[in-house]
C-alpha positions as CSV (number, residue, x, y, z in Angstrom):
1,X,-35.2,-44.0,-193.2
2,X,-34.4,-41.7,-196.1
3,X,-30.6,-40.4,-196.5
4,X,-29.0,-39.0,-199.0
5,X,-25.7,-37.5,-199.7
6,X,-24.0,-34.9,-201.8
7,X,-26.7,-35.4,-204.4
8,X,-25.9,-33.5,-208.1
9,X,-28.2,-33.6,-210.8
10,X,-27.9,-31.8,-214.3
11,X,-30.4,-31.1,-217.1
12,X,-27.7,-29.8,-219.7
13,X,-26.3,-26.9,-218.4
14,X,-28.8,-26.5,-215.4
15,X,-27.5,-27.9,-212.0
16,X,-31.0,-28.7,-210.6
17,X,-29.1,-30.5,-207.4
18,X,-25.6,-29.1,-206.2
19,X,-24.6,-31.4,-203.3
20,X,-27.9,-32.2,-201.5
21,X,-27.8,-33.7,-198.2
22,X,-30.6,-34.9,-196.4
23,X,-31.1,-37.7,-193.1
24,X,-34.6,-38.1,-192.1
25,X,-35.5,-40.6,-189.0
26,X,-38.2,-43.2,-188.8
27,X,-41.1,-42.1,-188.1
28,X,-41.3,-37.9,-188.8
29,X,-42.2,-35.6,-191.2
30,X,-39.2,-33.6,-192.8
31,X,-40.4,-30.8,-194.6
32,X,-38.5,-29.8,-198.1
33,X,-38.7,-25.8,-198.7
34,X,-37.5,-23.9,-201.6
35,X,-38.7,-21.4,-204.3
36,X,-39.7,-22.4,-207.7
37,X,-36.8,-24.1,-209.8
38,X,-34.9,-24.7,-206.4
39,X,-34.6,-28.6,-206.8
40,X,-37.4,-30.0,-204.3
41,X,-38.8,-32.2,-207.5
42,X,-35.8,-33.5,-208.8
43,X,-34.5,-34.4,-205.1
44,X,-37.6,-36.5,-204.8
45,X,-37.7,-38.6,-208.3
46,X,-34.0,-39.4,-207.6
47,X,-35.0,-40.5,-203.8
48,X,-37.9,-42.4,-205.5
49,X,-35.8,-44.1,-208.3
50,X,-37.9,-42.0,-211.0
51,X,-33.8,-40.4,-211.4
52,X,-30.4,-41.4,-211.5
53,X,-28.1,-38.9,-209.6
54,X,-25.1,-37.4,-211.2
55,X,-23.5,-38.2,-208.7
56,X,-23.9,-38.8,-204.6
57,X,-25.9,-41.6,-203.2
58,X,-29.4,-41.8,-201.6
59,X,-30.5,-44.6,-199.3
60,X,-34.2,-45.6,-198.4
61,X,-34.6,-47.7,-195.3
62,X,-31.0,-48.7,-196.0
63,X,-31.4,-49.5,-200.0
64,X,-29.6,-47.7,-202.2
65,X,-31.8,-46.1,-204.8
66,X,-29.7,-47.1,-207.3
67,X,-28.1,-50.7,-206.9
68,X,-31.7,-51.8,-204.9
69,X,-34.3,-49.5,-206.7
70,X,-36.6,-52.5,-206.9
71,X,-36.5,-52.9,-202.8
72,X,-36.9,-49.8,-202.5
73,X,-40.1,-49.7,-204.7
74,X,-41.4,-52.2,-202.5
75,X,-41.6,-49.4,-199.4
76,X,-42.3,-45.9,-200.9
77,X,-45.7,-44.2,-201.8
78,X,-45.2,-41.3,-203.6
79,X,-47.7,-38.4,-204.4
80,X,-46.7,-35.8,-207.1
81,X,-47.8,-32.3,-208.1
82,X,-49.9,-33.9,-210.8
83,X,-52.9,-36.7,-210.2
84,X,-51.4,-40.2,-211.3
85,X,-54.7,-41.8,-211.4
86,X,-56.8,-43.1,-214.6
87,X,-59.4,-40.8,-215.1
88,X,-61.5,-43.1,-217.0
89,X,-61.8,-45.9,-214.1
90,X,-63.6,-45.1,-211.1
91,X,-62.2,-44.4,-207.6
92,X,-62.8,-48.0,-206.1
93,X,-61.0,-49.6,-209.5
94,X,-58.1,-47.2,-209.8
95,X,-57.4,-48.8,-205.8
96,X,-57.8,-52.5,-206.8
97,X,-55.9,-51.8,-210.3
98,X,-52.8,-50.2,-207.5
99,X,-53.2,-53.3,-205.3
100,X,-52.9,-55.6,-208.4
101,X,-49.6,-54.0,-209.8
102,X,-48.4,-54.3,-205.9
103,X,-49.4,-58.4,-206.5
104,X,-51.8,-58.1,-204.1
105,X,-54.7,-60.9,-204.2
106,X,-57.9,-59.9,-205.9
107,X,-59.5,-60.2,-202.6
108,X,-57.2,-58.5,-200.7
109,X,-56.7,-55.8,-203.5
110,X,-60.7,-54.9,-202.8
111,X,-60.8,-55.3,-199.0
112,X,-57.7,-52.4,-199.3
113,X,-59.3,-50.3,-201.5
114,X,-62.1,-50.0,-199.2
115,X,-60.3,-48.9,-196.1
116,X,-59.0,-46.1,-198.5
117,X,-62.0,-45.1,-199.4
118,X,-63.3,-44.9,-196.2
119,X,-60.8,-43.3,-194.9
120,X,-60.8,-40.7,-197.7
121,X,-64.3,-39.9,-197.5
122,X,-64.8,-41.1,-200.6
123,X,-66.8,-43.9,-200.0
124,X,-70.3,-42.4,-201.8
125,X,-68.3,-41.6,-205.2
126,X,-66.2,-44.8,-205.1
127,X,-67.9,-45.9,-208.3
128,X,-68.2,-42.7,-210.0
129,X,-65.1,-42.3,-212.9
130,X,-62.5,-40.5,-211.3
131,X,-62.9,-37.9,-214.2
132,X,-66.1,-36.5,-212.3
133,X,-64.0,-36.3,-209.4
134,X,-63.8,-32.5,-207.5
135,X,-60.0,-31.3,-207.8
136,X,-59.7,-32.1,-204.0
137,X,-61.3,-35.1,-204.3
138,X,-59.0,-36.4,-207.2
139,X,-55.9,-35.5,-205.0
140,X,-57.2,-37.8,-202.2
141,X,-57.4,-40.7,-204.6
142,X,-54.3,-39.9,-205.5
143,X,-52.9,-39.8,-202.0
144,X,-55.1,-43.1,-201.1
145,X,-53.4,-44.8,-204.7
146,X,-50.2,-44.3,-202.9
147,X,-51.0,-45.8,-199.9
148,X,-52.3,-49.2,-201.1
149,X,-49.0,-51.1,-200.5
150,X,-48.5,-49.8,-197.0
151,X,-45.6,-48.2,-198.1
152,X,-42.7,-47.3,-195.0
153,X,-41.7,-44.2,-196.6
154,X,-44.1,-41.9,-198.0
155,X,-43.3,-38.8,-200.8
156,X,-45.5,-36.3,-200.9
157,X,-44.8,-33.6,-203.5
158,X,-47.1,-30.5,-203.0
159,X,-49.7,-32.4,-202.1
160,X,-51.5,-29.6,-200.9
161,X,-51.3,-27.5,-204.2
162,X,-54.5,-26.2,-205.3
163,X,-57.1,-27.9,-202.4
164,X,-58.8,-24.9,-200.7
165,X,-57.9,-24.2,-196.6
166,X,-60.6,-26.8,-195.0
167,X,-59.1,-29.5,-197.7
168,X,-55.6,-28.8,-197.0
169,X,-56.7,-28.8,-193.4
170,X,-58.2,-32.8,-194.4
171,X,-55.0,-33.6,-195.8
172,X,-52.7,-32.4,-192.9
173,X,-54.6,-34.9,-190.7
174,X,-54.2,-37.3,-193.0
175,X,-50.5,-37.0,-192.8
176,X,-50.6,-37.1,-189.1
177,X,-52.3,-39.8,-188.5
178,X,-49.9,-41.8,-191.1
179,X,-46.6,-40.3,-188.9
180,X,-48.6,-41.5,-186.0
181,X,-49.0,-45.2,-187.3
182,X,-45.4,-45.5,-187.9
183,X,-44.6,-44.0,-191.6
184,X,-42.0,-41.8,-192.4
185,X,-42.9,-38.7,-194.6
186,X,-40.8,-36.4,-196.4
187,X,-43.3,-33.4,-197.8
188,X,-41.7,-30.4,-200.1
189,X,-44.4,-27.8,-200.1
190,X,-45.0,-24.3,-201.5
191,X,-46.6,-23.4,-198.0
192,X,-45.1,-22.4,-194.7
193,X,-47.5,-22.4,-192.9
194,X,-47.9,-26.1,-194.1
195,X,-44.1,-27.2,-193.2
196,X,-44.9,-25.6,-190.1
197,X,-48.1,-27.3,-189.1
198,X,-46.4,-30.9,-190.1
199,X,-42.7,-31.0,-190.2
200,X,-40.6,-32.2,-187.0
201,X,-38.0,-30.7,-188.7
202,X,-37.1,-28.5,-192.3
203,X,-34.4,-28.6,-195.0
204,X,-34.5,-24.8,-197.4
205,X,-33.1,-25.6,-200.9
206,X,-32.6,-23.1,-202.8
207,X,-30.7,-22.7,-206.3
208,X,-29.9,-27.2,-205.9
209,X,-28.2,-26.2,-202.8
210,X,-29.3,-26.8,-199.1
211,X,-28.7,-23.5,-197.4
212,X,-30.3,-24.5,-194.0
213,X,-31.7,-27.8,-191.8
214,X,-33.1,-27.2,-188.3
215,X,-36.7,-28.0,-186.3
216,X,-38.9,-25.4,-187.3
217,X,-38.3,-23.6,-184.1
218,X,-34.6,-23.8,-184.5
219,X,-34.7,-22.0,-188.3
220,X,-37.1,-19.0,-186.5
221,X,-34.3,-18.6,-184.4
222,X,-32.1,-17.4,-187.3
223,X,-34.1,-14.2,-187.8
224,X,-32.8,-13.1,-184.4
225,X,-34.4,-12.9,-180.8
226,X,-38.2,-12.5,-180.2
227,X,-40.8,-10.2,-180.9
228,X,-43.0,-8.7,-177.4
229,X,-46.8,-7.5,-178.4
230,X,-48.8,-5.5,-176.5
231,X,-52.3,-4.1,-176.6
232,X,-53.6,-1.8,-174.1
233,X,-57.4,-1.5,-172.8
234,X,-57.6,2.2,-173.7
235,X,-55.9,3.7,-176.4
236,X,-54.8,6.7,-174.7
237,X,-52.1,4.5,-173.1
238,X,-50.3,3.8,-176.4
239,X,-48.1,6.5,-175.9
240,X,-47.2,5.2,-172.0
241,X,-46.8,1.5,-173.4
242,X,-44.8,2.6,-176.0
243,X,-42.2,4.1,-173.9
244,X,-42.6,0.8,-171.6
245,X,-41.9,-1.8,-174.4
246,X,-39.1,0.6,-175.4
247,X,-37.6,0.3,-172.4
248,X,-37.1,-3.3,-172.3
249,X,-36.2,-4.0,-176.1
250,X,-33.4,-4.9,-177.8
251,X,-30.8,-1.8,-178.0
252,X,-34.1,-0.1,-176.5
253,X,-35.7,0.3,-180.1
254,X,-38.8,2.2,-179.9
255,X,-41.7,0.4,-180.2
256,X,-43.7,-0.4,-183.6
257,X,-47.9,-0.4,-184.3
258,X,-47.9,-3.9,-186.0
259,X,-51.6,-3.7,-185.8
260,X,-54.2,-1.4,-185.0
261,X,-53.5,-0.8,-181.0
262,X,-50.8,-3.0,-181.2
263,X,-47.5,-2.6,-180.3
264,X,-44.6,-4.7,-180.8
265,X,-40.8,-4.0,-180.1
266,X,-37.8,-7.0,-180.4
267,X,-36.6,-8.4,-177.4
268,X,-33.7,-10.6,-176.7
269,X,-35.2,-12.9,-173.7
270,X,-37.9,-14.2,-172.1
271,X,-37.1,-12.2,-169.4
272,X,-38.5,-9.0,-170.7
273,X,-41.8,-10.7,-170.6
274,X,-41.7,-10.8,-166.7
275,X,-39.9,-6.8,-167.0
276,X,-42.4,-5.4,-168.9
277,X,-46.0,-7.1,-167.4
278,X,-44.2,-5.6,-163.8
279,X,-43.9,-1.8,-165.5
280,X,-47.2,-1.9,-166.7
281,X,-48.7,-2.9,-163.5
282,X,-46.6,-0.2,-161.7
283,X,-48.1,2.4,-164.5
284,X,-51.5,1.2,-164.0
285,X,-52.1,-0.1,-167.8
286,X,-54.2,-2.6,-168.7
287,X,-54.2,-4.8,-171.4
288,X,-56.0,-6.6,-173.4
289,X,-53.4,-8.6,-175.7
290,X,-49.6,-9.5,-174.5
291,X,-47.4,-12.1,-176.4
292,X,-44.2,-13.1,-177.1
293,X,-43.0,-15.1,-180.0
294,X,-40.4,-16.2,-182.5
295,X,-40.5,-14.8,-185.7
296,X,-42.4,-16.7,-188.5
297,X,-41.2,-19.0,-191.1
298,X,-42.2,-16.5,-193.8
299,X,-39.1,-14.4,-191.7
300,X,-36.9,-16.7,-191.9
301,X,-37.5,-17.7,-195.9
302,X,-37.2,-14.1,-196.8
303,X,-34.0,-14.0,-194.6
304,X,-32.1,-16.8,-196.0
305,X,-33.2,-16.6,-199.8
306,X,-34.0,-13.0,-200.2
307,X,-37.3,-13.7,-201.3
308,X,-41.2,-13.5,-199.3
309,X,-42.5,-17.0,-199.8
310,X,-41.9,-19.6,-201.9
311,X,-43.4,-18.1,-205.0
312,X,-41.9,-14.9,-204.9
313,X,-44.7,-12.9,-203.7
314,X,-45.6,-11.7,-200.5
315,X,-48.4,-13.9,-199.0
């Protein structure tokens, strides 16, 4: 549904895109990652006609951005950083003004806007102006604006930027539920944690340049091997669970206190799961915590770009 190849875009002498490839199939969510300044943006206003490329070419359910922009129009929504709603209007007119620029019917313009708002949980503040509107519950008109035409392929640009954790939470459903109806979404976010919880699979940009495109599994994979925590009942076994995990880790690395009366060493395969539950049991150590798991995205950002999280900062 969304392709786009060898992408270049320059602002003077700034390359904000240097070859950008991205293919992204009906019906998932493909998550865009980068740092600030790394091209997520400008990859998204040339993939919704809002920019020309330099050079390259970008498809949408087989239209070229370019020669077709009009057909595509016709099957994007797209949400940016910044509310594009009227402020002055109130929620239920800013959804009927959408449908009417979409030449939808009057009728059916207001029978849309109210599945929105329902939907939205904005039903009781549908006819307040949109200026008295909560930051959260401006970026859900905003999301519902883009919705009105039913669009195939939605863009959502850091949708998530500023709501607070049970919002964000609201909004991740609502991008579920649209994957599970049949859209396609492509999402650039400033949060992992967010590409992880939606994205079937991720594209990192960083400096206009695509440095890595996997599943979200696949990417944690590029850290290197797994990570075995263990907690023990009693904390006089540290010690003995220490020199247990030890024993089964990668190049036998001694073990590490992640967290208070945890300990953690790297292991190479699932194997030392089974290994290291059997020496325990033959030492007579209980525990009360033992995991195995893949290394974070926050890892694997840090490994391919150098830098903690999207921002810069560690999280």
């Amino acid at each position: 549904m969304v392709e786009a190849e060898g992408l270049v875009k320059r602002f003077g002498e700034t390359r904000a895109l240097q070859g950008v490839d991205l293919a992204v199939p009906r019906g998932t969510v493909h998550g865009v990652l980068g740092p600030n300044g790394a091209g997520k943006t400008t990859a998204v206003r040339i993939l919704s006609t809002l920019l020309r490329p330099d050079a390259g070419q970008a498809r949408i359910a087989g239209f070229d951005v370019v020669r077709d922009a009009e057909k595509v129009r016709s099957r994007i929504g797209l949400t940016g950083q910044y509310a594009s709603v009227d402020e002055d209007l109130t929620g239920r007119q800013n959804l009927v003004l959408f449908g009417t620029l979409l030449d939808l019917r009057k009728s059916a313009a207001k029978h849309r806007a109210k599945e929105l708002l329902e939907w939205f949980d904005l039903t009781e503040a549908a006819d307040r102006p949109a200026k008295t509107y909560s930051g959260g519950m401006r970026r859900r008109l905003d999301l519902a604006a883009s919705l009105v035409g039913r669009p195939d392929v939605i863009f959502l640009d850091e949708p998530t930027t500023g709501l607070d954790p049970s919002k964000r939470e609201d909004m991740w459903q609502v991008v579920r539920t649209l994957v599970r109806d049949g859209s396609t979404v492509l999402l650039t976010t400033q949060y992992l944690e967010e590409a992880e919880a939606l994205a079937d699979e991720i594209t990192v940009i960083d400096h206009g340049r695509v440095i890595a495109n996997d599943t979200p599994e696949q990417l944690k994979r590029i850290v290197g091997g797994q990570t075995l925590e263990v907690r023990p009942a009693d904390p006089a076994d540290l010690e003995k669970t220490g020199l247990i995990l030890a024993s089964v880790a990668t190049n036998q690395k001694p073990a590490e206190m992640t967290r208070k009366g945890v300990l953690a060493v790297p292991v190479s395969g699932d194997e030392a799961l089974t290994e290291s539950v059997a020496r325990l049991a033959t030492a007579g150590i209980v525990v009360t915590e033992l995991s195995m798991h893949l290394p974070s995205l926050d890892e694997v950002f840090f490994t391919l770009t150098g830098r903690k999280d999207t921002e810069g900062n560690h999280k």
